[in-house]
C-alpha positions in Angstrom: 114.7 72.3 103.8 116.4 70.5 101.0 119.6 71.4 99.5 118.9 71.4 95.8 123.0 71.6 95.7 123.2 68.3 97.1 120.0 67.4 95.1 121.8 68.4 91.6 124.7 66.0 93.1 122.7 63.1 93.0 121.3 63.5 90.0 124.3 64.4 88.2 125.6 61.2 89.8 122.2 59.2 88.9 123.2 59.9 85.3 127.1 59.4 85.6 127.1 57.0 87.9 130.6 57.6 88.9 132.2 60.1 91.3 135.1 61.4 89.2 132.9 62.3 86.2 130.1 64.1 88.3 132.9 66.0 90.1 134.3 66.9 87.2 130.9 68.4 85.3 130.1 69.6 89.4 133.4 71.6 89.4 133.7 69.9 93.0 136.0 67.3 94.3 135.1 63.9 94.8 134.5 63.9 98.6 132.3 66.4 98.0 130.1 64.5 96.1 130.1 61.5 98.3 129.2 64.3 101.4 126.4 65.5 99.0 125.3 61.9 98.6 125.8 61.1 102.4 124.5 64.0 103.6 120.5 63.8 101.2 120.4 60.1 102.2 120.6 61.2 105.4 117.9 63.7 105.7 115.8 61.6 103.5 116.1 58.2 105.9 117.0 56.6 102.5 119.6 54.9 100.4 119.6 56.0 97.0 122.4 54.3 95.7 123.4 50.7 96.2 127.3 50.8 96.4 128.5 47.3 95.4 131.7 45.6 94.1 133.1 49.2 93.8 130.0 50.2 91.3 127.5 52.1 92.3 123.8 51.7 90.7 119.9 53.7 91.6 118.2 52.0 94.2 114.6 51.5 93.6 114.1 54.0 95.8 117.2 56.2 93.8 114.5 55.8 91.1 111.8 57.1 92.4 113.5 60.1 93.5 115.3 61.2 90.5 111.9 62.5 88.3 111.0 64.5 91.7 114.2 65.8 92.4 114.9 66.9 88.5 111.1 68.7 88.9 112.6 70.1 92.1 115.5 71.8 90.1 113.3 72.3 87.2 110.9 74.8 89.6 114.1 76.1 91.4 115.1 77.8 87.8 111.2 78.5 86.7 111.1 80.6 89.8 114.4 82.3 89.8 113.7 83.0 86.1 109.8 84.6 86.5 111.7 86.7 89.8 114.5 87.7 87.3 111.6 88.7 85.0 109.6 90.6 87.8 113.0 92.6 89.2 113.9 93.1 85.3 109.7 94.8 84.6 110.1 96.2 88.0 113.1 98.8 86.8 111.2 99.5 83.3 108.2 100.9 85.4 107.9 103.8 86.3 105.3 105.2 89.4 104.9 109.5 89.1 102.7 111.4 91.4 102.0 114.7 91.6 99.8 117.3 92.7 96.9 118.2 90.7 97.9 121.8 89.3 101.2 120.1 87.6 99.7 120.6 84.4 100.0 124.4 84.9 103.9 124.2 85.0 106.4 123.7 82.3 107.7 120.7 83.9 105.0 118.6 82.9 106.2 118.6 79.4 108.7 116.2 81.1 107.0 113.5 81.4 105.6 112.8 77.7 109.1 113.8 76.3 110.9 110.9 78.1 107.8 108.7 77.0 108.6 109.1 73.8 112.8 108.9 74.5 112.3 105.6 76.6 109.1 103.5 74.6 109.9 100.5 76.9 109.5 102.5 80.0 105.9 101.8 81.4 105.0 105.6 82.7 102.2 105.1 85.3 100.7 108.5 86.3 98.2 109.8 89.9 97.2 112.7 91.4 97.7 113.3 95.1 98.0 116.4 97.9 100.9 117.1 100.0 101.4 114.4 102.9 99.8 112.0 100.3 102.6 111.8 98.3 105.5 111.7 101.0 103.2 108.6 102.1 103.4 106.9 98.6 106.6 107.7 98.5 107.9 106.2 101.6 105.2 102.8 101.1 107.3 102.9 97.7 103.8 103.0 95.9 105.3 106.0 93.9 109.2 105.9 92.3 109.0 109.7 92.1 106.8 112.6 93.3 105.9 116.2 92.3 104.8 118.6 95.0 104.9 121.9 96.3 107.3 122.8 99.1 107.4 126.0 101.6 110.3 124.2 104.1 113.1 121.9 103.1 112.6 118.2 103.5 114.2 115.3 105.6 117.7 114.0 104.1 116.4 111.0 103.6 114.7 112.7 100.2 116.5 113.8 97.1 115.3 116.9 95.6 115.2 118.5 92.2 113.8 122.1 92.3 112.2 123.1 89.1 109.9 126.1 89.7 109.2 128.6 91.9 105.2 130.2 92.5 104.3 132.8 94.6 100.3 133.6 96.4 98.2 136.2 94.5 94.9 137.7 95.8 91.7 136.3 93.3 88.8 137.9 93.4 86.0 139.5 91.0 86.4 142.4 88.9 83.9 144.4 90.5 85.7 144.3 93.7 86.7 147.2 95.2 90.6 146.0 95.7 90.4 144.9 91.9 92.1 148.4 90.8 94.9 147.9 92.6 98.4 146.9 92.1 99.2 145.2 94.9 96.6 143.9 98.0 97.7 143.8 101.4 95.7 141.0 103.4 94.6 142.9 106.1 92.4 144.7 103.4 90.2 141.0 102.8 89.7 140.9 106.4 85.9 141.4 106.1 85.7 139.5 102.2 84.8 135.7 102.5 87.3 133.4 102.0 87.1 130.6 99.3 90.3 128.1 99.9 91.6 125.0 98.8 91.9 122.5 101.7 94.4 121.1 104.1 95.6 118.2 101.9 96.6 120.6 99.6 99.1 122.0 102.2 98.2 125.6 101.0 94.9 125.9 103.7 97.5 126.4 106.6 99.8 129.0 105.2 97.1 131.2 104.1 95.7 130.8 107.4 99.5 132.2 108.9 99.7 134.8 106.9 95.8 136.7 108.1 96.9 135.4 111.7 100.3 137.5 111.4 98.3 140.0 110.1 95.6 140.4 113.5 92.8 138.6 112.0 91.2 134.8 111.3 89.8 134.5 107.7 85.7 134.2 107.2 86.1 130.9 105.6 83.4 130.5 103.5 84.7 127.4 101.4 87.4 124.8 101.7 87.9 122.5 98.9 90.2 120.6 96.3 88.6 121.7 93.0 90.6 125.6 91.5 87.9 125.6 88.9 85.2 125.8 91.4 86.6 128.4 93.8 87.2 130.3 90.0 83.9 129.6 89.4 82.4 130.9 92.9 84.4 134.3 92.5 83.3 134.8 89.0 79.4 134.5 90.5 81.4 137.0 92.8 80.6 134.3 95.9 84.3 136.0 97.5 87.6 135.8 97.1 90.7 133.6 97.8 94.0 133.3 97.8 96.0 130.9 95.7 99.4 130.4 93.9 99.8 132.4 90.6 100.4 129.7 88.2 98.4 127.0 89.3 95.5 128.6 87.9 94.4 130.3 84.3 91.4 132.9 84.3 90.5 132.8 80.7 87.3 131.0 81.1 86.7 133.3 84.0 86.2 136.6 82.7 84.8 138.0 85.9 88.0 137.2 88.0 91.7 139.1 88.4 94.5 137.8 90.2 96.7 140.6 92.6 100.0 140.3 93.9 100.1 140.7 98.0 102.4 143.1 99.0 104.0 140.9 101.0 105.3 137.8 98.9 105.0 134.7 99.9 106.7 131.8 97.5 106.5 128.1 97.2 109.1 125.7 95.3 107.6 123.0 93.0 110.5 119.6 92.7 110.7 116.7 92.2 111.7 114.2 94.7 112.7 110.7 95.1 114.2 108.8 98.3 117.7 108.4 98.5 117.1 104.6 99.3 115.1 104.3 96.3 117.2 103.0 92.7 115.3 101.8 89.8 116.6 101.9 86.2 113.5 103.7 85.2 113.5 106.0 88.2 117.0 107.4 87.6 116.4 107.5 84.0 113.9 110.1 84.3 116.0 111.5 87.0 119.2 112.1 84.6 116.2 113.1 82.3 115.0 115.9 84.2 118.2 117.4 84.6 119.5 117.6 81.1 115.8 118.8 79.5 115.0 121.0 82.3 112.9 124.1 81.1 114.8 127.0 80.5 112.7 129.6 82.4 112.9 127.6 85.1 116.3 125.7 85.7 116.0 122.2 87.3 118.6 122.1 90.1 119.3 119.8 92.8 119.2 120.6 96.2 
């Protein structure tokens, strides 16, 4: 590989044609230049100066070199500029994902208030379920996530709580259980079970829960889609189980939500990798902190 020190040497010295000038603009000494000098017409097999009667002059073959080695350096600063350019677009961009039901928490006010605080900041925004988005995270094809957590994460993660939801029974008005004020689970034991899958991560801690309490859940339907399980208990299809504010009945009139006796919560944050540092990324970071909702304190953990 060529220097392209040694190759601004020569032609610094192409132009000057003297050591003690092109040392001078170089900010090098003169034995340096003549090492430069020694050193390319080495590598190259080629003399590219003809050193004569203490003058120095461009071979023919110093000639033909000097447009290809000024392109050389003129690519060598085109390519370091569009890189600058890339890194510099690169902190202004900003990759979210989050779990579907973010809408459904204050939170999400977030991210169009710092839209409209940072203009230049180019907010890119995708849905995703639970190990999805520690995956995008970690392949760092998202700055920042949004999930639901029931354990604490790795330390290789930085975490800003903002919420907190809890699992509620759902199920038609015309059920039986309906009147009460509280449902314990063994009491759905015989009702089927309409769920939101595994990506979701909130398939296996439902599934916990009846096992703890002596029985396995008549699973009836496991999907991604809240609006549909609504839908299928408001055609009273079952019931399900699902967290309090990810959902909103009013276009179900059939359906009520129940607390379980026993409650069972769930912590929606915001996390980033420690590893991680963009401009834009702890922008929104700093962001988060100082507008966090005031029903629901943003705090680091």
């Amino acid at each position: 590989m060529i220097d392209t020190g040694k190759i601004k040497t020569f032609i610094d010295l192409a132009h000057t044609l003297n050591y003690t000038e092109t040392a001078e603009n170089l900010f090098i000494t003169q034995a340096t230049v003549s090492k430069h000098i020694q050193s390319l017409e080495k590598g190259l097999d080629t003399q590219l100066f003809s050193r004569e009667h203490r003058q120095i002059t461009l071979t023919e073959a110093g000639q033909l070199a000097l447009p290809l080695a000024q392109k050389i350096i003129a690519d060598e600063q085109q390519l370091l500029t569009q890189l600058q350019q890339h890194k510099k677009d690169e902190q202004l961009t900003l990759n979210i994902r989050a779990i579907p039901s973010i809408s459904r928490y204050q939170v999400f006010n977030l991210m169009p208030a710092f839209q409209k605080a940072y203009p230049k900041i180019n907010l890119t925004f995708a849905e995703d379920e639970g190990q999805g988005l520690i995956n995008a995270l970690d392949q760092k094809r998202a700055d920042i996530i949004f999930l639901r957590l029931f354990t604490p994460l790795p330390d290789q993660y930085e975490v800003l709580l903002s919420a907190t939801d809890q699992f509620v029974v759902v199920l038609p008005k015309t059920h039986p259980l309906a009147q009460k004020e509280t449902i314990n689970i063994t009491e759905l034991k015989n009702d089927p079970f309409l769920l939101l899958d595994e990506l979701t991560q909130l398939y296996d801690p439902i599934l916990a829960m009846a096992q703890q309490a002596g029985f396995s859940p008549k699973i009836s339907y496991k999907g991604k889609r809240i609006d549909l399980i609504l839908d299928m208990i408001n055609r009273n299809m079952g019931v399900s189980i699902m967290m309090e504010k990810s959902m909103d009945l009013y276009d179900f009139p059939s359906v009520v939500m129940r607390p379980l006796e026993e409650t069972v919560t769930s912590t929606l944050a915001f996390v980033k990798r420690k590893d991680h540092h963009t401009t834009a990324t702890q922008l929104f970071w700093d962001f988060c902190q100082q507008h966090q909702p005031q029903d629901n304190p943003i705090t680091e953990a």
